[in-house]
Residue, then its C-alpha position, 0 to 999 in steps of 0.5 A: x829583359x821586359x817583354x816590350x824588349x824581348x818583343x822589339x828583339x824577336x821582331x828585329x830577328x824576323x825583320x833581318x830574315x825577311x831582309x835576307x829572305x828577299x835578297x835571295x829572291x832578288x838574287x834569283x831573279x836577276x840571275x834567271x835574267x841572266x838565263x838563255x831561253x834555252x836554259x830557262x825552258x830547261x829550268x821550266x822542263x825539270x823543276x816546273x813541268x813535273x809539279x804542274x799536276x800535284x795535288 
């Protein structure tokens, strides 16, 4: 394999991870949508709150 080949198919595998990448995080996002505010606050108080002060 040449390295313009190699080059195009470790481009193509990075492409395909960023695809997937980004349709997890379209994913999460319609499903927060989905969230009532009293789930949405509860999300923000576990996982938000705790790591607002970290360095």
């Amino acid at each position: 394999m040449n390295g313009i080949s190699k080059d195009g198919s470790v481009a193509e595998m990075i492409q395909r991870q960023l695809n997937h990448a980004l349709d997890n995080v379209k994913q999460g996002w319609e499903n927060l949508q989905r969230l009532s505010p009293a789930q949405k606050q509860e999300l923000y108080d576990r996982f938000v709150k705790p790591n607002l002060h970290q360095p």
